[in-house]
N, CA, C and O of each residue as an XYZ file, in Angstrom:
512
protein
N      47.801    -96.716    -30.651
C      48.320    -96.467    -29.309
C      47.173    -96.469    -28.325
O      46.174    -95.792    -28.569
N      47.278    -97.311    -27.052
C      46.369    -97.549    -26.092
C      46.131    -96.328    -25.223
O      46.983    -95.627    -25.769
N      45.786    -95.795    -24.589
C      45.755    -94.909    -23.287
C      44.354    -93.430    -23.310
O      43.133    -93.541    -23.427
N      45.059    -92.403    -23.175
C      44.305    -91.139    -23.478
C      45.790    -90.103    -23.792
O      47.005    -90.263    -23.684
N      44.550    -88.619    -24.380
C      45.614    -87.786    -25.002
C      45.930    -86.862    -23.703
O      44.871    -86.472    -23.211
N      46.620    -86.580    -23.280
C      47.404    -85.917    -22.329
C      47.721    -84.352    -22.536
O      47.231    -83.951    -23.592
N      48.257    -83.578    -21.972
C      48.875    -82.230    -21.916
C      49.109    -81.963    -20.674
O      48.289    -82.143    -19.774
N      50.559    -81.389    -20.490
C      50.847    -80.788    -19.347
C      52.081    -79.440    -19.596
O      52.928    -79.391    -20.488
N      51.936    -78.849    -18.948
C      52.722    -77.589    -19.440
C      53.453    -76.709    -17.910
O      53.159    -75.618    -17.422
N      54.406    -77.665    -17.524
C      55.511    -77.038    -16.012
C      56.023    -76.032    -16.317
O      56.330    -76.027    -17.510
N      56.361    -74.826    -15.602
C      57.402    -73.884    -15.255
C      57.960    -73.780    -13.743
O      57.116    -73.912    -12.857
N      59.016    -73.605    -13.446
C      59.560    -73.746    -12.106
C      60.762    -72.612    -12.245
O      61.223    -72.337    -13.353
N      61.134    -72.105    -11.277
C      62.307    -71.227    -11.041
C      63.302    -72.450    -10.430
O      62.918    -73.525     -9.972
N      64.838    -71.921    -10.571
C      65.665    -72.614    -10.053
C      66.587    -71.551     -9.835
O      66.422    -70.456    -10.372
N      67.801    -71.864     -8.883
C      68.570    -71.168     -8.586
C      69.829    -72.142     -9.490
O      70.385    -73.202     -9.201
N      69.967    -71.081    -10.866
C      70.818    -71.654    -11.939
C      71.091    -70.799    -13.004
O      70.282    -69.908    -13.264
N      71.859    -70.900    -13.500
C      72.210    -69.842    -15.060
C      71.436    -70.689    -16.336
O      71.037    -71.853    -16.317
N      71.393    -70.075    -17.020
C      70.535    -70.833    -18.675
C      72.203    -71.968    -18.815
O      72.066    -73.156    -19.107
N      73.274    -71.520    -18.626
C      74.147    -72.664    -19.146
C      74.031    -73.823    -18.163
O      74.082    -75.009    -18.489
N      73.900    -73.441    -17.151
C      74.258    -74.566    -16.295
C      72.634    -75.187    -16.552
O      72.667    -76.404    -16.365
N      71.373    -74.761    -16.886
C      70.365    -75.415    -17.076
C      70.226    -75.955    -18.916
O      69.360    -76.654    -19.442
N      70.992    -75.543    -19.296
C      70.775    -75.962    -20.738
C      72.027    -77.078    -20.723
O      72.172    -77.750    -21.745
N      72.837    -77.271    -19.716
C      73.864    -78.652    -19.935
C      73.487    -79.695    -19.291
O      73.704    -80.843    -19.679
N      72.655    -79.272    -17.843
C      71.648    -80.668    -17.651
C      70.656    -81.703    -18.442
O      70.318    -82.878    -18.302
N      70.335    -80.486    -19.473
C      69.010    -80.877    -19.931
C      69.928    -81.030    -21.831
O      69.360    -81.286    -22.894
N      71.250    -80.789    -21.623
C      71.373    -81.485    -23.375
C      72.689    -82.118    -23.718
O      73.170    -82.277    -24.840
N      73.397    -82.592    -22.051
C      74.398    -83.567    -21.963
C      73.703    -85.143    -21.593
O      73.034    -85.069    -20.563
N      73.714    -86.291    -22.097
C      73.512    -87.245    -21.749
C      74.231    -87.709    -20.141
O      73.684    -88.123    -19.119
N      75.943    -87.378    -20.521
C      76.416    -87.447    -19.028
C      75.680    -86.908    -17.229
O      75.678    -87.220    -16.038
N      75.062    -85.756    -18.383
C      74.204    -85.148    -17.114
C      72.910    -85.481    -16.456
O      72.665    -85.604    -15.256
N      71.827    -85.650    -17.904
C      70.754    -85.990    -17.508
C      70.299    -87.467    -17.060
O      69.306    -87.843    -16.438
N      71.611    -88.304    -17.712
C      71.185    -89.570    -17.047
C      71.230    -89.499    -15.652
O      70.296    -90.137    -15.166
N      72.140    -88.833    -14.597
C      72.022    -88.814    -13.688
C      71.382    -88.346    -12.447
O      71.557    -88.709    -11.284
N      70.523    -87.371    -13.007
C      69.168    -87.021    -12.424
C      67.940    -87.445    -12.760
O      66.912    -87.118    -12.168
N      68.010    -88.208    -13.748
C      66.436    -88.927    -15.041
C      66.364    -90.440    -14.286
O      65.585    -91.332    -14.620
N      67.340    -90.521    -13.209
C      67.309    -92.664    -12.922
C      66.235    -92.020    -11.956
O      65.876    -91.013    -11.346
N      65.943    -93.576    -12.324
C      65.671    -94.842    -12.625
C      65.496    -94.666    -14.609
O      65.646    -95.660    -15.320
N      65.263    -93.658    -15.040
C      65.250    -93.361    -16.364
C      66.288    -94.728    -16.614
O      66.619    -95.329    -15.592
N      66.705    -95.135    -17.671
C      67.820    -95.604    -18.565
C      67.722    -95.251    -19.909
O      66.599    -95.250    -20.414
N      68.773    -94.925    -20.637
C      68.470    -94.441    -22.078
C      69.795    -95.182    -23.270
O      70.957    -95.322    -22.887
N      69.454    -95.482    -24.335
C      70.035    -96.026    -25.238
C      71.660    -96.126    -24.974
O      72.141    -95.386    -24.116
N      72.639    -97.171    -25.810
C      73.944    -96.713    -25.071
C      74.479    -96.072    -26.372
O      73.954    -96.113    -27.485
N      75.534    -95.523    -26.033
C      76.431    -94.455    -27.093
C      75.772    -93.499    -27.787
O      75.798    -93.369    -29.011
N      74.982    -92.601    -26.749
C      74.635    -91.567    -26.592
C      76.245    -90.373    -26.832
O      77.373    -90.417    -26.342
N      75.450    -89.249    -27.995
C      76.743    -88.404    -27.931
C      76.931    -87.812    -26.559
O      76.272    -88.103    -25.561
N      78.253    -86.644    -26.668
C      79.070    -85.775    -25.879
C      77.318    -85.190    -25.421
O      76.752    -85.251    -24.329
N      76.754    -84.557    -26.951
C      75.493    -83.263    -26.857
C      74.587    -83.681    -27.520
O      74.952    -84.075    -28.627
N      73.005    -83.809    -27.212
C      72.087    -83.995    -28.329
C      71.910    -82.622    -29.483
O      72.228    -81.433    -29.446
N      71.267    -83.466    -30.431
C      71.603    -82.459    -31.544
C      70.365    -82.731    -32.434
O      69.583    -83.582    -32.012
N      70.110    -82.178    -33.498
C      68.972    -82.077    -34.414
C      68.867    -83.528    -34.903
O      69.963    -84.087    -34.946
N      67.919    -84.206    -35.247
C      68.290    -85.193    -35.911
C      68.601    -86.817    -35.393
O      68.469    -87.937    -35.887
N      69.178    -86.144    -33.873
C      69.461    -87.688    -33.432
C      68.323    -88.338    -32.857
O      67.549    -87.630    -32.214
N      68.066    -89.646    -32.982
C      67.131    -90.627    -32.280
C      67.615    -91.407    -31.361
O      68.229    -92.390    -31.776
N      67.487    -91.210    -29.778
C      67.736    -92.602    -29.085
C      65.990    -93.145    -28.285
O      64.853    -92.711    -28.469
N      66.573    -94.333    -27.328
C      65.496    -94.518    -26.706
C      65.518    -94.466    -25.197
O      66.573    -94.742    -24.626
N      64.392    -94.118    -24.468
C      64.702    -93.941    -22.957
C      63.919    -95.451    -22.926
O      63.381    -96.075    -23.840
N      64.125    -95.849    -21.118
C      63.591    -96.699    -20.973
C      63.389    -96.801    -19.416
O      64.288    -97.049    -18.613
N      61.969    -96.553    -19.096
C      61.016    -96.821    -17.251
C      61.007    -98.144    -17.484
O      60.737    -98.401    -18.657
N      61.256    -99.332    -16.612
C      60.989   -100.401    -16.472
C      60.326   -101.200    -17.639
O      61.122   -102.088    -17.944
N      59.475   -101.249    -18.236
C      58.814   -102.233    -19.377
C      58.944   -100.868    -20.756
O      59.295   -100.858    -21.936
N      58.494    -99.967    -19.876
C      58.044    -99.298    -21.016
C      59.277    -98.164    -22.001
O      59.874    -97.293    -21.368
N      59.449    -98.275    -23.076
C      59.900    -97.109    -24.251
C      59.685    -96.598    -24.658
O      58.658    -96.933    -25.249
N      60.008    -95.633    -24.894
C      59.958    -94.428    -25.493
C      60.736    -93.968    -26.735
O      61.869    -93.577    -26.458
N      60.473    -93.928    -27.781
C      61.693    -93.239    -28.679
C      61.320    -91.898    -29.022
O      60.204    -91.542    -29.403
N      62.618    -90.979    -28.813
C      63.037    -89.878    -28.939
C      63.601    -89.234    -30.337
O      64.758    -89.381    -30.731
N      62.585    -88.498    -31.015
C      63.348    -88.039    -32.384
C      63.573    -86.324    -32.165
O      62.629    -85.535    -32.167
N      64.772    -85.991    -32.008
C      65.087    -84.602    -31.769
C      64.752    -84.057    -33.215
O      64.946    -84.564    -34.320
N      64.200    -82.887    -32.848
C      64.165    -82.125    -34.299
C      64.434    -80.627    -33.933
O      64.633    -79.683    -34.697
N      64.410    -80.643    -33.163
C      65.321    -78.576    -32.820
C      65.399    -78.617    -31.573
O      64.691    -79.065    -30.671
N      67.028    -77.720    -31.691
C      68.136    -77.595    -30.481
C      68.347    -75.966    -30.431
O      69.075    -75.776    -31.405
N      68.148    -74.919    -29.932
C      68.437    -73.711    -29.453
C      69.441    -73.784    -28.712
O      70.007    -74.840    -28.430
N      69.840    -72.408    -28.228
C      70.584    -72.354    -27.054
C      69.552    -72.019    -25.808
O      69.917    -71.614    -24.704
N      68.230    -72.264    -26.199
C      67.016    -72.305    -25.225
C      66.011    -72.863    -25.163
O      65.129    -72.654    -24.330
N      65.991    -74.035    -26.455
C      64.849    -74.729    -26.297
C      65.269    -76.320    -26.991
O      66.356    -76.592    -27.501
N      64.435    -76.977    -26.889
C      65.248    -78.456    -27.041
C      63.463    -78.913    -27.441
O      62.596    -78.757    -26.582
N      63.150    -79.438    -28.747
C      61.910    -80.329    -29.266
C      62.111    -81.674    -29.938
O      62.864    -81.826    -30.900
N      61.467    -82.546    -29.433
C      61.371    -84.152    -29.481
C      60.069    -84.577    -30.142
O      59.026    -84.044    -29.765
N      60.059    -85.156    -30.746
C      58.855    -86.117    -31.242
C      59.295    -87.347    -30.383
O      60.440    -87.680    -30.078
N      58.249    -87.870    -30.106
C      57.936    -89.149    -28.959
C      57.020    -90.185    -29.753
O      56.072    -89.808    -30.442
N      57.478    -91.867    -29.560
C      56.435    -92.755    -30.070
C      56.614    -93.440    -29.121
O      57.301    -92.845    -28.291
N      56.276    -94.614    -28.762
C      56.535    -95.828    -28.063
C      55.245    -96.007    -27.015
O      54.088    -96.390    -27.188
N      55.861    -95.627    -26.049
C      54.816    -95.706    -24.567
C      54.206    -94.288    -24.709
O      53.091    -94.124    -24.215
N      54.916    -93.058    -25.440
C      54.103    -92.024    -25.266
C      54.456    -91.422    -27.090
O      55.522    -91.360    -27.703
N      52.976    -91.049    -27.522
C      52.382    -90.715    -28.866
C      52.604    -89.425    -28.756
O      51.524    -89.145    -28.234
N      53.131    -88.454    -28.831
C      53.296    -87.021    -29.070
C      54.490    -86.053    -29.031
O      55.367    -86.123    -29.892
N      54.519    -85.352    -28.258
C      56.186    -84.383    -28.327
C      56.551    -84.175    -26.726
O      55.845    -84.548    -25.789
N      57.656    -83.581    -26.646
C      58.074    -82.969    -25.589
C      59.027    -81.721    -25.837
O      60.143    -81.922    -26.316
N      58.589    -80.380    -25.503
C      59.618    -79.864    -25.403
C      60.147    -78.686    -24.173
O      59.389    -78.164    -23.355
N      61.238    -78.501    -24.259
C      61.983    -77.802    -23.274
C      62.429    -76.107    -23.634
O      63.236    -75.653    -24.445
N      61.660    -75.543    -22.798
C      62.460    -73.985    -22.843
C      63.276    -73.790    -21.789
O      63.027    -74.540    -20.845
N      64.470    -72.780    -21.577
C      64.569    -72.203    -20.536
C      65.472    -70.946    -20.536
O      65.635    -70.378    -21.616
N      66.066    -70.464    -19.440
C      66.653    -69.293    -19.267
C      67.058    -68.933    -17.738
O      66.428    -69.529    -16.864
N      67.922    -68.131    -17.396
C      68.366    -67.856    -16.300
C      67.060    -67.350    -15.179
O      66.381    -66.324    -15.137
N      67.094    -68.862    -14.147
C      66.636    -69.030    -13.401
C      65.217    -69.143    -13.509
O      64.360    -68.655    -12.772
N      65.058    -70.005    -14.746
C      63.667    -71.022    -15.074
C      63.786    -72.071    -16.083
O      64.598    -71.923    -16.996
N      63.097    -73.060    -16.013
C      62.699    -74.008    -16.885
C      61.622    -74.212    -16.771
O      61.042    -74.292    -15.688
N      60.883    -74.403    -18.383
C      59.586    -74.891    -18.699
C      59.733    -76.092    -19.521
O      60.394    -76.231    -20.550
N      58.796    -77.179    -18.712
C      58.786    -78.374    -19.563
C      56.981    -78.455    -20.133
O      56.037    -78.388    -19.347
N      56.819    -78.634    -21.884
C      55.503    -78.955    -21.873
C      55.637    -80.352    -22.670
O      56.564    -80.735    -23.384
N      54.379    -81.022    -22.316
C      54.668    -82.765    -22.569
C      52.603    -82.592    -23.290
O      51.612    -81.984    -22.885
N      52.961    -83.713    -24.729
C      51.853    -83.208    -25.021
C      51.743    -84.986    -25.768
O      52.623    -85.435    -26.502
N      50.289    -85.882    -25.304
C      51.124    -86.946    -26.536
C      49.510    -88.223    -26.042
O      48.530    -87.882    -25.381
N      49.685    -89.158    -26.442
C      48.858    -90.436    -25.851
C      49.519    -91.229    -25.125
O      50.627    -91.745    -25.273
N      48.731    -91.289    -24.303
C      49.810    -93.029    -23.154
C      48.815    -93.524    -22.449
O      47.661    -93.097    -22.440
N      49.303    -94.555    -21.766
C      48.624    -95.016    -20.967
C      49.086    -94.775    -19.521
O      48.455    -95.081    -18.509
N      50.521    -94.060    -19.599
C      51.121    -93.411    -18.128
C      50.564    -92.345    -17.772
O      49.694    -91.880    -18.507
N      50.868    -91.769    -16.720
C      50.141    -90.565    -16.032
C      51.057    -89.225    -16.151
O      51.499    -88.638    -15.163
N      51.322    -88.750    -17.739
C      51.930    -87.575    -17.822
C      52.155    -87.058    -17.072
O      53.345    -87.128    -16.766
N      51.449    -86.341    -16.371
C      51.175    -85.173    -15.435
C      52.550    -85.036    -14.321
O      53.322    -84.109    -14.075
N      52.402    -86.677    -13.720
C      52.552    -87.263    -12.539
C      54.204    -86.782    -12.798
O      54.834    -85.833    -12.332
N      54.694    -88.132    -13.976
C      55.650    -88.141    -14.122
C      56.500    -86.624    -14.430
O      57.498    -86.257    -13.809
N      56.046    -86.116    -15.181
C      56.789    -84.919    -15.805
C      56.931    -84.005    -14.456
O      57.991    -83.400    -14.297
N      56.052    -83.906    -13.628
C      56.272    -82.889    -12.217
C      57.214    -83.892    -11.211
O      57.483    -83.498    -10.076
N      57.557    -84.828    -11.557
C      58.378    -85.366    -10.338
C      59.796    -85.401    -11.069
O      60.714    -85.761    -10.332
N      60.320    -84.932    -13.069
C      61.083    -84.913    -13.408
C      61.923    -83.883    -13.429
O      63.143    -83.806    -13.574
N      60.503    -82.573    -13.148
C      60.950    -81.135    -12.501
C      61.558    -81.010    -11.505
O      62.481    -80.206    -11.367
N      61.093    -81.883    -10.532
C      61.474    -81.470     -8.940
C      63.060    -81.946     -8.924
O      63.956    -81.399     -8.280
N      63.192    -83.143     -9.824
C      64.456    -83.735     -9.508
C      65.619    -82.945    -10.488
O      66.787    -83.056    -10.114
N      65.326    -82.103    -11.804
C      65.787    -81.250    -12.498
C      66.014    -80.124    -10.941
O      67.033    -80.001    -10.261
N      65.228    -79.727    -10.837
C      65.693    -78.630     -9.586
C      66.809    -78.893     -9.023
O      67.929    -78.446     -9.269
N      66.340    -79.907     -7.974
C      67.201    -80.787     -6.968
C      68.783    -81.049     -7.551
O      69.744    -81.310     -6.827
N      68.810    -80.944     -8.724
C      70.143    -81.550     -9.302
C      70.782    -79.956     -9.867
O      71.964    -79.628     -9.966
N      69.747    -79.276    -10.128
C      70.515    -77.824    -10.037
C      70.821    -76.769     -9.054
O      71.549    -75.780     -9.142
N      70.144    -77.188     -8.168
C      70.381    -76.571     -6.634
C      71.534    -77.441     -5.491
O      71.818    -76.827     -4.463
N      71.889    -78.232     -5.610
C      72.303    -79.398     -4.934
C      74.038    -78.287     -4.931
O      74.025    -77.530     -5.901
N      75.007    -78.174     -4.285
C      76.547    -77.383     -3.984
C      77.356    -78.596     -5.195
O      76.968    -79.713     -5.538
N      78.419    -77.919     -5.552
C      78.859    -78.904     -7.037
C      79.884    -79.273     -5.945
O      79.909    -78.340     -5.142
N      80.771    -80.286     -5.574
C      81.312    -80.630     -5.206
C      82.920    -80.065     -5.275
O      83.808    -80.650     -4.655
């Protein structure tokens, strides 16, 4: 794998419950729609779950996603493709922590804080 080794480790408050932040972050219906320009594999389940593998996809680059533990508060991925390492997700009423740990040649940092802001944005936003 080309790039350098990376680490980044977000926490943010949101105005949200752990359910309503744990269904953004482990419904496909949901997160595709705050993750675009993201695109991700098709026939994605209802819920991710232990075990399943899909792939996301930024413009050229992929990513494959191997889930290996699902909480009712934390969500961990093994990552290969465009990025060599893990990702995982904690959270709880009225926070989420994302830490991203891996090799690439993308700008971790960059990306993962602009995936926060839009995680916010999509949990703060009035539900229609």
């Amino acid at each position: 794998m080309l790039g350098t080794f990376q680490h980044s480790c977000l926490r943010i408050e949101v105005e949200a419950t752990q359910g309503q932040i744990q269904t953004s972050l482990m419904q496909p219906g949901q997160f595709c729609r705050w993750l675009w320009p993201q695109r991700f594999s098709q026939g994605l389940p209802n819920e991710l779950h232990s075990g399943l593998s899909f792939n996301s996809y930024l413009g050229p680059v992929e990513v494959h996603h191997q889930i290996k533990e699902v909480t009712d508060h934390s969500l961990h991925m093994v990552l290969s493709g465009g990025i060599d390492g893990f990702h995982e997700w904690y959270w709880g009423d009225q926070w989420v922590q994302s830490g991203l740990e891996g090799v690439s040649a993308l700008p971790l940092n960059l990306g993962q804080t602009l995936v926060m802001l839009r995680l916010r944005q999509h949990l703060e936003k009035p539900s229609p």
